[in-house]
mmCIF file of the N, C-alpha and C atoms, coordinates in Angstrom:
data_MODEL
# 
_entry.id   MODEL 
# 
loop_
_atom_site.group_PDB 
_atom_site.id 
_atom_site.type_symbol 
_atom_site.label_atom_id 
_atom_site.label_alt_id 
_atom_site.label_comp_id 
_atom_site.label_asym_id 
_atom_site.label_entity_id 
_atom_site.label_seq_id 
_atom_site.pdbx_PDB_ins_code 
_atom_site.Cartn_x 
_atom_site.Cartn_y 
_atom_site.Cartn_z 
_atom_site.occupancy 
_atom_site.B_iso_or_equiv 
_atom_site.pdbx_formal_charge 
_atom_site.auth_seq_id 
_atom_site.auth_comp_id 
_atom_site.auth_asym_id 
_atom_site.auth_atom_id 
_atom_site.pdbx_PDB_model_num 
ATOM 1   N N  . UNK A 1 1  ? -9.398  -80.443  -121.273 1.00 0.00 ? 1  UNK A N  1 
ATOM 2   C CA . UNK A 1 1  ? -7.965  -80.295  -121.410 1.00 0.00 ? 1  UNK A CA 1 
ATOM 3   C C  . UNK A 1 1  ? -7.517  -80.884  -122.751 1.00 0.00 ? 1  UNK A C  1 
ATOM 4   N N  . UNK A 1 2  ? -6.613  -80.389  -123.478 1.00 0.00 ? 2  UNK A N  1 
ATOM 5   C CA . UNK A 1 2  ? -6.152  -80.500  -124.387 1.00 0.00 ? 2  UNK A CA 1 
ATOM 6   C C  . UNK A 1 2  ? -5.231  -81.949  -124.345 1.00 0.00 ? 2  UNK A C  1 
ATOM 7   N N  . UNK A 1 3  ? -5.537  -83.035  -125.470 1.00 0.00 ? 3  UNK A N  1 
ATOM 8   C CA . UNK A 1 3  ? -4.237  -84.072  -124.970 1.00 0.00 ? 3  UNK A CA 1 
ATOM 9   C C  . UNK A 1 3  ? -3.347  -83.568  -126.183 1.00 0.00 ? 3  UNK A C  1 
ATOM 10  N N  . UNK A 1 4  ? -2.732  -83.010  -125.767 1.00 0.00 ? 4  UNK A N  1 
ATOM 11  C CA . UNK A 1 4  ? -1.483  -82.753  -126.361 1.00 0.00 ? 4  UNK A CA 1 
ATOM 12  C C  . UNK A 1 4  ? -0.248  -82.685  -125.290 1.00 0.00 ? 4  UNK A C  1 
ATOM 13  N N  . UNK A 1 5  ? 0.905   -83.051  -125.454 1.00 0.00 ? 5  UNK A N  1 
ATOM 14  C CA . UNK A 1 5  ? 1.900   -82.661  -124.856 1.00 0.00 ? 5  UNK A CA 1 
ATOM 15  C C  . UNK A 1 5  ? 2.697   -81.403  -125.214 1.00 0.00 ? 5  UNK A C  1 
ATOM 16  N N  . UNK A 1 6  ? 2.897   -80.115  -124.048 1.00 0.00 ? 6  UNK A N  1 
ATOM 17  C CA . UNK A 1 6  ? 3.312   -78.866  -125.036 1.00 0.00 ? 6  UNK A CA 1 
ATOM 18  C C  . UNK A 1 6  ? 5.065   -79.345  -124.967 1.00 0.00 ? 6  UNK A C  1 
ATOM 19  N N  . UNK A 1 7  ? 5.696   -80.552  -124.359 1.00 0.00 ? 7  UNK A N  1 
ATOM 20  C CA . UNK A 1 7  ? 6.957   -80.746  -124.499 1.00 0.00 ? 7  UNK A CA 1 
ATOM 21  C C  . UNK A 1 7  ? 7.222   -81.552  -126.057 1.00 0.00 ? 7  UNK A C  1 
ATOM 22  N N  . UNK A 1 8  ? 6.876   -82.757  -126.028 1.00 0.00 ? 8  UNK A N  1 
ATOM 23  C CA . UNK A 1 8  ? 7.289   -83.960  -126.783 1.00 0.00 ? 8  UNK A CA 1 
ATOM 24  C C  . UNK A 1 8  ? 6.039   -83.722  -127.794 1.00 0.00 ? 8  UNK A C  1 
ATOM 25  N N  . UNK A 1 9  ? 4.919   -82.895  -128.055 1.00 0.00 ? 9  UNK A N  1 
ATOM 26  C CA . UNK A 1 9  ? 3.810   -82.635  -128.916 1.00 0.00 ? 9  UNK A CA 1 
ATOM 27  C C  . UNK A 1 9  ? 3.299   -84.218  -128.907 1.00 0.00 ? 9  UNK A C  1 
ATOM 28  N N  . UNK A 1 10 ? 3.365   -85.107  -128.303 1.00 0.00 ? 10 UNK A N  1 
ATOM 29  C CA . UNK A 1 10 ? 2.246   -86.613  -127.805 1.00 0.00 ? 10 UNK A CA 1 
ATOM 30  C C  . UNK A 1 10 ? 0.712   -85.973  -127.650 1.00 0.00 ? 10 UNK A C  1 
ATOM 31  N N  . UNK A 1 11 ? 0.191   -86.735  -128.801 1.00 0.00 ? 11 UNK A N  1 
ATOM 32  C CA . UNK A 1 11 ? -0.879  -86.759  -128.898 1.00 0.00 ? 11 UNK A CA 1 
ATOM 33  C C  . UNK A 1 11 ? -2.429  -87.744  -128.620 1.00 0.00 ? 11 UNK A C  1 
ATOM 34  N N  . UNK A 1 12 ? -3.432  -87.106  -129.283 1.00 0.00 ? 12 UNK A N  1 
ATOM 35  C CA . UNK A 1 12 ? -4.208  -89.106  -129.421 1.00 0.00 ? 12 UNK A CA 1 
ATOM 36  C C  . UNK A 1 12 ? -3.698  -89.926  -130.440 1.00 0.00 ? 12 UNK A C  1 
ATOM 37  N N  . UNK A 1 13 ? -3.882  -91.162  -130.581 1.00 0.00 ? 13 UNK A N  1 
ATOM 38  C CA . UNK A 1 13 ? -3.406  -92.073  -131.234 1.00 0.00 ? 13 UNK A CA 1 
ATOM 39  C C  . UNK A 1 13 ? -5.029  -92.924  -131.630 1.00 0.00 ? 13 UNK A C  1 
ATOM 40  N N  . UNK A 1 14 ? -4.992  -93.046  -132.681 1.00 0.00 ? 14 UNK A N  1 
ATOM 41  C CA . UNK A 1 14 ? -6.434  -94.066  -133.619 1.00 0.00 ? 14 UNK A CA 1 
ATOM 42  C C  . UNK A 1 14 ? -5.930  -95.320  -134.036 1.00 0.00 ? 14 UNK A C  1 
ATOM 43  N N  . UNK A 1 15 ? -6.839  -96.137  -134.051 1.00 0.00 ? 15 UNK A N  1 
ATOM 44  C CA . UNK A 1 15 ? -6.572  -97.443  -134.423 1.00 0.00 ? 15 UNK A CA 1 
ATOM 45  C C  . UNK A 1 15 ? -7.896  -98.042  -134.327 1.00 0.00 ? 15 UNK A C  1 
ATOM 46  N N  . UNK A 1 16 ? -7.791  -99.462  -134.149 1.00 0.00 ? 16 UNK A N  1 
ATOM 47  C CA . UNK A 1 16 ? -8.883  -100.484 -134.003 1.00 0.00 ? 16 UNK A CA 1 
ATOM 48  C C  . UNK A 1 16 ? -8.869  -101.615 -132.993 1.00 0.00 ? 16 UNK A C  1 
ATOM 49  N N  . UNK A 1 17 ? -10.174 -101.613 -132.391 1.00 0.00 ? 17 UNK A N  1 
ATOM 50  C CA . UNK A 1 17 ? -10.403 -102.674 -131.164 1.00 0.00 ? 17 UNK A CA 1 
ATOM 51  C C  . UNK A 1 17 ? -10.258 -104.044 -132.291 1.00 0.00 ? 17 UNK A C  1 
ATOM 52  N N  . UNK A 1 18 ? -9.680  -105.339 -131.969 1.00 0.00 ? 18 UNK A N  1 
ATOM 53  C CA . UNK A 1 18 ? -10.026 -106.113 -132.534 1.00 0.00 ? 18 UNK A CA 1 
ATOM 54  C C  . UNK A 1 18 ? -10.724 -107.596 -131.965 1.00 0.00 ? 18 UNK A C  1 
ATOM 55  N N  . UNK A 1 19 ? -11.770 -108.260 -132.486 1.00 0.00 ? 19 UNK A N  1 
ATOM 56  C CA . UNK A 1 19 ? -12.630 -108.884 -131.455 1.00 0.00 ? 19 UNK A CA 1 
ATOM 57  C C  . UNK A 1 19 ? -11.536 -109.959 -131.677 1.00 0.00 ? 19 UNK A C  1 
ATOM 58  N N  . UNK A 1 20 ? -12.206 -111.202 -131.374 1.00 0.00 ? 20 UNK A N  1 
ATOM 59  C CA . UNK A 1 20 ? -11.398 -112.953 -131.492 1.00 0.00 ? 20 UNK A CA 1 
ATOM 60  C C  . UNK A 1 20 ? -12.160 -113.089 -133.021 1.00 0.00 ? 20 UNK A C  1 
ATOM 61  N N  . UNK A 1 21 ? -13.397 -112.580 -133.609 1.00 0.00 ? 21 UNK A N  1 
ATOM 62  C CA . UNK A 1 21 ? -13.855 -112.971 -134.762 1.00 0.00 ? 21 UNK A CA 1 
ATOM 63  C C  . UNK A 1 21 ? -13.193 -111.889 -135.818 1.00 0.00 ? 21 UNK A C  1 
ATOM 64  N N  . UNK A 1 22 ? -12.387 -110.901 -135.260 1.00 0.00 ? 22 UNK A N  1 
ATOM 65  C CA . UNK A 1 22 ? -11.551 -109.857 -135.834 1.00 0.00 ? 22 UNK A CA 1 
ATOM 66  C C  . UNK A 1 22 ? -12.238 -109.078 -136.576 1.00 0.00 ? 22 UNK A C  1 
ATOM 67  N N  . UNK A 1 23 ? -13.686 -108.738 -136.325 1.00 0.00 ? 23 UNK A N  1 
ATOM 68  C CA . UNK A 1 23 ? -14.323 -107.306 -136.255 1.00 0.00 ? 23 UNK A CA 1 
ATOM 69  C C  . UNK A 1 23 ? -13.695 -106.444 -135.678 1.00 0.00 ? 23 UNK A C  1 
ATOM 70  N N  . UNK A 1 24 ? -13.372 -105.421 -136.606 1.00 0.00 ? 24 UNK A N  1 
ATOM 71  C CA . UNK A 1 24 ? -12.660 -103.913 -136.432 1.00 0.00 ? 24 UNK A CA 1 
ATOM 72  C C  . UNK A 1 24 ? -13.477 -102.793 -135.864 1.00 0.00 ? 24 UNK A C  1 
ATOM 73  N N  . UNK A 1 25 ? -13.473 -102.509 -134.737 1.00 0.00 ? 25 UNK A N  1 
ATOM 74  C CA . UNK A 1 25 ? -13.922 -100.848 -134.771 1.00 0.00 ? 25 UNK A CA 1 
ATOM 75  C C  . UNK A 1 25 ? -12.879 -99.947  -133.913 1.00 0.00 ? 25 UNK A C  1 
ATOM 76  N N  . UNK A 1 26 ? -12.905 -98.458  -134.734 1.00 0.00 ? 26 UNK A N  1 
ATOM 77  C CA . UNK A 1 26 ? -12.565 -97.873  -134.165 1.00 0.00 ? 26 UNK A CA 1 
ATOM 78  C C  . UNK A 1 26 ? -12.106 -97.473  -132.850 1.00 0.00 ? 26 UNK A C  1 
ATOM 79  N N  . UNK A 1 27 ? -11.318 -96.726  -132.479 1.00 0.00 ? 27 UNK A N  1 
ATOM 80  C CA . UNK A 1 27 ? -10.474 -96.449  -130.970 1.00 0.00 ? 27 UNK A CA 1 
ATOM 81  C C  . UNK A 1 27 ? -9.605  -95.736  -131.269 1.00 0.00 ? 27 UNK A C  1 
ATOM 82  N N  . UNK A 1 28 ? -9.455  -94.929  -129.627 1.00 0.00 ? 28 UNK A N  1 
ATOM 83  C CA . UNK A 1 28 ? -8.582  -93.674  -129.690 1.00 0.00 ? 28 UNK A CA 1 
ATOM 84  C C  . UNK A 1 28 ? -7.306  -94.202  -128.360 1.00 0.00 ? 28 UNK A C  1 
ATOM 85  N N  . UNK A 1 29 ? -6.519  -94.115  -128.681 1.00 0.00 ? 29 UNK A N  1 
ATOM 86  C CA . UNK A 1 29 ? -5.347  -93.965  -127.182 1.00 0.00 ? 29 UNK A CA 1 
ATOM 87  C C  . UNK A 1 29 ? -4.845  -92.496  -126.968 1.00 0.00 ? 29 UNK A C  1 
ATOM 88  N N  . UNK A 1 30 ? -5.622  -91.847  -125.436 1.00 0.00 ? 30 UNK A N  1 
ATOM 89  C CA . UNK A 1 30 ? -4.942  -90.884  -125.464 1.00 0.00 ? 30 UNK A CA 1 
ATOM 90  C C  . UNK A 1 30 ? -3.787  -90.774  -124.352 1.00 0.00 ? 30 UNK A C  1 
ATOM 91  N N  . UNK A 1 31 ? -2.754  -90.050  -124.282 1.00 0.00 ? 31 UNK A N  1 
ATOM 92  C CA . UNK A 1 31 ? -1.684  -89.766  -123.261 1.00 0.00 ? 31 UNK A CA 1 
ATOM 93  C C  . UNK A 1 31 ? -1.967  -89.570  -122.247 1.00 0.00 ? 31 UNK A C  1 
ATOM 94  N N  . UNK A 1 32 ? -1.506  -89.726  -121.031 1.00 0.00 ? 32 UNK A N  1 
ATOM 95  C CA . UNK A 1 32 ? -1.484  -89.245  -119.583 1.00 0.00 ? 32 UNK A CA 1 
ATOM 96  C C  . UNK A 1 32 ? -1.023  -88.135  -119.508 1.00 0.00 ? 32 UNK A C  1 
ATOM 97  N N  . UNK A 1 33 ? -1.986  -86.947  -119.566 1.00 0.00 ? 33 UNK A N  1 
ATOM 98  C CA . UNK A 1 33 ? -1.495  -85.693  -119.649 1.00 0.00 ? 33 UNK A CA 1 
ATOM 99  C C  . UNK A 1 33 ? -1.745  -84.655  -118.688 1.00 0.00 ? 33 UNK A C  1 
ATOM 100 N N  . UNK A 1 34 ? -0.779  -84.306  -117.859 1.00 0.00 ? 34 UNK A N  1 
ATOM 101 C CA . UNK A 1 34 ? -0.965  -83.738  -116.143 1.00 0.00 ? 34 UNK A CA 1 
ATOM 102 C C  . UNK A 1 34 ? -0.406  -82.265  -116.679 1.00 0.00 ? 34 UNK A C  1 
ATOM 103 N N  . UNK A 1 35 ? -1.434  -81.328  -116.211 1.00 0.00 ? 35 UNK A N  1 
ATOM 104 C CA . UNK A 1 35 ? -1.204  -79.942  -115.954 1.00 0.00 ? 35 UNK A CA 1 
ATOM 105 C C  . UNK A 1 35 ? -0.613  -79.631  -114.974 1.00 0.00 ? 35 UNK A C  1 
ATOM 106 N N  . UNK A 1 36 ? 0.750   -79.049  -115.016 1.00 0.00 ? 36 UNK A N  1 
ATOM 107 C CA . UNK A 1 36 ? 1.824   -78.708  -113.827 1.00 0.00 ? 36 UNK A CA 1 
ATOM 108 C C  . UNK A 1 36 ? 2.115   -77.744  -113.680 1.00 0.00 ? 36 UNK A C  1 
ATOM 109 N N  . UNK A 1 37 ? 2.990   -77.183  -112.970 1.00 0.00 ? 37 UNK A N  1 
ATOM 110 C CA . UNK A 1 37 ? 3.415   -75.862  -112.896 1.00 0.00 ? 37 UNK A CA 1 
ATOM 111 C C  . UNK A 1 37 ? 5.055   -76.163  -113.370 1.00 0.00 ? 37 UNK A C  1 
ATOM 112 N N  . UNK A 1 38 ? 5.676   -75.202  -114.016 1.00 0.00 ? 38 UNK A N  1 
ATOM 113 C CA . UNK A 1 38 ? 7.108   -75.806  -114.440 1.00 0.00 ? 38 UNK A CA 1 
ATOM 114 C C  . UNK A 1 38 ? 7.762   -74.367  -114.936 1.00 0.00 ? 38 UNK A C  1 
ATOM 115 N N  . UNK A 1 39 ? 9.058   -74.755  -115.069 1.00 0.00 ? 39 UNK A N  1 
ATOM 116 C CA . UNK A 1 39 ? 10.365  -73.286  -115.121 1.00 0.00 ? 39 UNK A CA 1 
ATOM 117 C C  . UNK A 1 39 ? 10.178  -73.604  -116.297 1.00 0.00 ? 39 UNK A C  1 
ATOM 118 N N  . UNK A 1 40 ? 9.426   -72.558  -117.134 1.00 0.00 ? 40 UNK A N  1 
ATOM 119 C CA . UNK A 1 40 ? 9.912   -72.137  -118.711 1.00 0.00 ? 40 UNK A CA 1 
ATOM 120 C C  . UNK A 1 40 ? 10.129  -70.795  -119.181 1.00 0.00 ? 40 UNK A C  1 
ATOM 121 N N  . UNK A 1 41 ? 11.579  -70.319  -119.898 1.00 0.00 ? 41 UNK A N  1 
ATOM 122 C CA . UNK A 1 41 ? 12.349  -69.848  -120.170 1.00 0.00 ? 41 UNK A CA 1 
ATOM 123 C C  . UNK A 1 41 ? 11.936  -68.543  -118.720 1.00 0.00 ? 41 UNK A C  1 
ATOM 124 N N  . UNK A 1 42 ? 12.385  -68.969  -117.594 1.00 0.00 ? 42 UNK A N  1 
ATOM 125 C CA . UNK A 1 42 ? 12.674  -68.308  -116.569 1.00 0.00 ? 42 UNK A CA 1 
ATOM 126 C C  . UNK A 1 42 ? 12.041  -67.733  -115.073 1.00 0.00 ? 42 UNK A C  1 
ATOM 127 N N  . UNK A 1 43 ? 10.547  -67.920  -115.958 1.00 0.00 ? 43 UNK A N  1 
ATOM 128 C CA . UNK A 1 43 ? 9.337   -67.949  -115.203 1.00 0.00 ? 43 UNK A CA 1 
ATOM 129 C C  . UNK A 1 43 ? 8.632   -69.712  -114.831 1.00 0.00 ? 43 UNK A C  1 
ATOM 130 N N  . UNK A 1 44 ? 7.686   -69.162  -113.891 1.00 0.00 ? 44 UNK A N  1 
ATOM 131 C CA . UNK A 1 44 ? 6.783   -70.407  -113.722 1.00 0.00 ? 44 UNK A CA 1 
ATOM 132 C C  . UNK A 1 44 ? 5.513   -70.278  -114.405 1.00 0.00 ? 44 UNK A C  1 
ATOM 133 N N  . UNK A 1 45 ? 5.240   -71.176  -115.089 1.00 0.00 ? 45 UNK A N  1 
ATOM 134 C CA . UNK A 1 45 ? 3.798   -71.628  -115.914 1.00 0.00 ? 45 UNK A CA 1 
ATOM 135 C C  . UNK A 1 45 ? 3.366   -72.302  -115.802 1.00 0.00 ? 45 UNK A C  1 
ATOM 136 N N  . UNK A 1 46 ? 1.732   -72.403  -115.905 1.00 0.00 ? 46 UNK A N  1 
ATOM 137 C CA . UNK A 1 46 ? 1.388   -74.121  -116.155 1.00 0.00 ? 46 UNK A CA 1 
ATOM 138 C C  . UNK A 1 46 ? 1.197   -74.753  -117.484 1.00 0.00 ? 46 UNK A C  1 
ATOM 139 N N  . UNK A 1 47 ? 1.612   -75.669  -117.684 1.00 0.00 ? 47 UNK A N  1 
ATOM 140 C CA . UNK A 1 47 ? 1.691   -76.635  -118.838 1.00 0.00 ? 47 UNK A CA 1 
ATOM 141 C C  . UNK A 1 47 ? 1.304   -77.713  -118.683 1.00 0.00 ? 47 UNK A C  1 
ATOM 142 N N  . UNK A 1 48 ? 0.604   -78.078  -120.121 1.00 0.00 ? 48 UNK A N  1 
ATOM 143 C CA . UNK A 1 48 ? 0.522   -79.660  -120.450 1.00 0.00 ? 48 UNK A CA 1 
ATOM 144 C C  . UNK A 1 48 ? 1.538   -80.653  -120.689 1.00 0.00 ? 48 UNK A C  1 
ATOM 145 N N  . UNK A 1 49 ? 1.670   -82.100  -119.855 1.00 0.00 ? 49 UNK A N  1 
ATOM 146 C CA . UNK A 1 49 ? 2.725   -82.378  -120.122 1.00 0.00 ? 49 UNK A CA 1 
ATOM 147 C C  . UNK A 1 49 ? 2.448   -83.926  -120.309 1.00 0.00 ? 49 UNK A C  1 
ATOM 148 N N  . UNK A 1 50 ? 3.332   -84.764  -120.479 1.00 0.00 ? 50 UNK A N  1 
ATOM 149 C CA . UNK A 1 50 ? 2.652   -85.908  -120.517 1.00 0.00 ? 50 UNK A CA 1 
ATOM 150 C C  . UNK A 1 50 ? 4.021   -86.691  -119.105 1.00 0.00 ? 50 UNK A C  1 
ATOM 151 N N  . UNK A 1 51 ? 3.247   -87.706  -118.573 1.00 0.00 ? 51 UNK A N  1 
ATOM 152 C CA . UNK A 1 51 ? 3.988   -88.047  -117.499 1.00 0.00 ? 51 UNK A CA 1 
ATOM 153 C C  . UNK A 1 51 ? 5.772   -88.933  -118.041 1.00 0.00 ? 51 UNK A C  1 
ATOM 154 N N  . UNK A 1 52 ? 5.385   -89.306  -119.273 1.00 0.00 ? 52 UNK A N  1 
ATOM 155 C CA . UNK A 1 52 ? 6.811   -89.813  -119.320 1.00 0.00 ? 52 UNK A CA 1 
ATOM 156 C C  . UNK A 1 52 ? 7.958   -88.692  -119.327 1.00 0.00 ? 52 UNK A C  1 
ATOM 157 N N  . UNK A 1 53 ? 7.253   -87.108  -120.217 1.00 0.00 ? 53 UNK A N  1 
ATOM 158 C CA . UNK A 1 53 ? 8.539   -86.176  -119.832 1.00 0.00 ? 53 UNK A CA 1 
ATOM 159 C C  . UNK A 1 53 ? 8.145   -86.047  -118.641 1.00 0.00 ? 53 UNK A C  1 
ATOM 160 N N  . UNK A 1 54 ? 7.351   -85.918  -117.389 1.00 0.00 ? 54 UNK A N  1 
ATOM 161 C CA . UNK A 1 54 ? 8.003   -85.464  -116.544 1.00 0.00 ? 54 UNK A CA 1 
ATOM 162 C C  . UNK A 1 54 ? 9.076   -86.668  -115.851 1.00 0.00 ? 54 UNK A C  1 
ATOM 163 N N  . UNK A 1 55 ? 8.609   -88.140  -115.753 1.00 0.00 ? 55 UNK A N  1 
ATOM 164 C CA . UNK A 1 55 ? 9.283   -88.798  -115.125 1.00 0.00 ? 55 UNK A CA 1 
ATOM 165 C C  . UNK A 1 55 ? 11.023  -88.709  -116.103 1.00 0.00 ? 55 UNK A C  1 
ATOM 166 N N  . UNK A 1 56 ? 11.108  -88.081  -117.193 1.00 0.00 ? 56 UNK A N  1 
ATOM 167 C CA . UNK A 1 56 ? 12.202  -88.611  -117.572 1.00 0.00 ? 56 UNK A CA 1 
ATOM 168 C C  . UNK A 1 56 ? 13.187  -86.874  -117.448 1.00 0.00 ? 56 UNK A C  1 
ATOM 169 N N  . UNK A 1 57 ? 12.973  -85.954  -116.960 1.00 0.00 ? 57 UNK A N  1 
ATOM 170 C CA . UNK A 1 57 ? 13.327  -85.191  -116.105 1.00 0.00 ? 57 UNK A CA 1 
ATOM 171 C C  . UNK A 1 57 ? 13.336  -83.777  -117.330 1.00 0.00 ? 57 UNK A C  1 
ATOM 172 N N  . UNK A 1 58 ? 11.923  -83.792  -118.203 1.00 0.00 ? 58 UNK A N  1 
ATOM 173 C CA . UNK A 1 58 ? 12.321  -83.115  -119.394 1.00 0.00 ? 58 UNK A CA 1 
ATOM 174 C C  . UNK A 1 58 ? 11.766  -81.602  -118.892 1.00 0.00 ? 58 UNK A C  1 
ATOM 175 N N  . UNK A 1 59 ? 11.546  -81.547  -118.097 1.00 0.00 ? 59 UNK A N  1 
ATOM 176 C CA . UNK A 1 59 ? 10.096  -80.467  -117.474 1.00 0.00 ? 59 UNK A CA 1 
ATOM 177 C C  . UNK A 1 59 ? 11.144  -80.308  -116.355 1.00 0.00 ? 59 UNK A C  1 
ATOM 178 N N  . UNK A 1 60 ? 11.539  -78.963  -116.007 1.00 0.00 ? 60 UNK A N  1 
ATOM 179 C CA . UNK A 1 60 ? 12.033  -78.473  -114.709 1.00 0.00 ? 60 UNK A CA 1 
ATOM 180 C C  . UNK A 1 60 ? 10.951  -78.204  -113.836 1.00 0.00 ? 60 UNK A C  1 
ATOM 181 N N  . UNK A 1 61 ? 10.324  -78.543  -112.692 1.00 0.00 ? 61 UNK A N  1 
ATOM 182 C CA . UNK A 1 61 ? 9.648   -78.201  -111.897 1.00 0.00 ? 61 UNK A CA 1 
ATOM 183 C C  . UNK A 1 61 ? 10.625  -77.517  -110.609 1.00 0.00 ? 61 UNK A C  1 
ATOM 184 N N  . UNK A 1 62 ? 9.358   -76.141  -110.315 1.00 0.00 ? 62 UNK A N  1 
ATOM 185 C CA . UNK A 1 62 ? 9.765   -74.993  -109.343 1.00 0.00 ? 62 UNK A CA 1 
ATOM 186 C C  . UNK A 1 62 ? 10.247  -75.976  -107.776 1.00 0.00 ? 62 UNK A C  1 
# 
């Protein structure tokens, strides 16, 4: 599955683990991204979404 969000386009996010001796390595954060079924432009589809649009009511679900 794709982490993308097809609402808010939320993606992965890169950065770095950092130890206590503050050796850097690499790391990814990706989104909580739930395939739903949802009303877009009139029909039902499924989409990628990430859970904060759905909890924040951005995604009409059938």
């Amino acid at each position: 599955m794709a982490n993308l969000c097809e609402v808010c386009g939320k993606g992965e996010r890169s950065g770095f683990n950092v130890s206590h001796s503050h050796l850097k390595t690499k790391r990814t954060w990706k989104p909580n991204i739930q395939r739903v079924r949802a009303l877009v432009k009139g029909e039902i589809t499924r989409v990628n979404v990430c859970t904060r649009c759905l909890r924040s009511g951005k995604v009409t679900r059938p």
